[in-house]
C-alpha positions in Angstrom: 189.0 81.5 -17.3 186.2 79.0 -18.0 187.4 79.1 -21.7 191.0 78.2 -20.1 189.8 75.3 -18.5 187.2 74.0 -21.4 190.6 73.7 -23.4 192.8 72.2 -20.4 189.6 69.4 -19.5 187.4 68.7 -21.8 185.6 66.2 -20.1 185.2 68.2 -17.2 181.2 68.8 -16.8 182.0 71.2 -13.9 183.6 73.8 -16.0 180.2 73.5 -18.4 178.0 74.4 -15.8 180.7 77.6 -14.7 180.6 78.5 -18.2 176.5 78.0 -18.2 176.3 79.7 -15.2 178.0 82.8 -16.7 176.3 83.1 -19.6 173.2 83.1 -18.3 174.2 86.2 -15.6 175.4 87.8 -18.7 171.6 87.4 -20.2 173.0 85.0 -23.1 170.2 82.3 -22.0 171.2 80.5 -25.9 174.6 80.1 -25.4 174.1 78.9 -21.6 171.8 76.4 -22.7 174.2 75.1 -25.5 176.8 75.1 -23.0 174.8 73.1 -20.8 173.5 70.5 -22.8 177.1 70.2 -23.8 178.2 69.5 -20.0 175.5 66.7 -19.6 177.0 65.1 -22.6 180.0 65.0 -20.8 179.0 63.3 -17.3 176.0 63.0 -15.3 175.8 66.5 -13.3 172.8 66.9 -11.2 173.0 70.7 -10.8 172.8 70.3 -14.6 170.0 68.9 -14.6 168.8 71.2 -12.5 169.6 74.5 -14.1 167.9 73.2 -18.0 164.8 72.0 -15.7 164.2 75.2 -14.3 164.6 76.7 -17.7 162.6 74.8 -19.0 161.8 73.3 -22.4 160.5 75.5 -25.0 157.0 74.5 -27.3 156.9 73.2 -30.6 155.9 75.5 -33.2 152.5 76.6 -34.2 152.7 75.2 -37.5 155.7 73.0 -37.6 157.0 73.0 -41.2 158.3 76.5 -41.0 160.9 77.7 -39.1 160.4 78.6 -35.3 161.2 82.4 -35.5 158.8 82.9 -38.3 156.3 85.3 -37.9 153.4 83.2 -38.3 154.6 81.4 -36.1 155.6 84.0 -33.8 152.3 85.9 -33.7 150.0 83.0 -33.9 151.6 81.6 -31.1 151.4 84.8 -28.7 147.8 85.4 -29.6 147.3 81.8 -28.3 149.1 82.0 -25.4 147.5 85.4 -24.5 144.1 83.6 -25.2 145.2 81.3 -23.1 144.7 78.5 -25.2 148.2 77.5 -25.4 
């Protein structure tokens, strides 16, 4: 239905934050965030706003020039973070 209504109003930044919602019910926290950011590009929405501030923003990589789900980057970064020094 939210797919429906996408295709019906684009510009629509409620039906985003349906879809958003949704997705992230349904444990797909990449796609809601996509969705999301989409929405906010499509009108000012303070539950929006709301919703990607609560989720937060994630930190930049360990050692920047590779890609984030590297595992360098993956393991350094959880041994820092369970050091705490991170």
């Amino acid at each position: 239905m939210c797919h429906d209504s996408l295709e019906r109003e684009p510009d629509n930044p409620l039906h985003y934050l349906n879809l958003g919602r949704i997705y992230l019910k349904a444990d797909r926290k990449t796609e809601a965030l996509e969705v999301l950011r989409r929405g906010l590009s499509h009108g000012d929405n303070q539950e929006i706003k709301q919703i990607l501030e609560i989720l937060g923003k994630r930190k930049k990589p360990i050692i920047p020039f590779l890609p984030r789900n590297h595992f360098l980057n993956k393991y350094i970064g959880l041994t820092l973070s369970r050091l705490q020094l991170r």
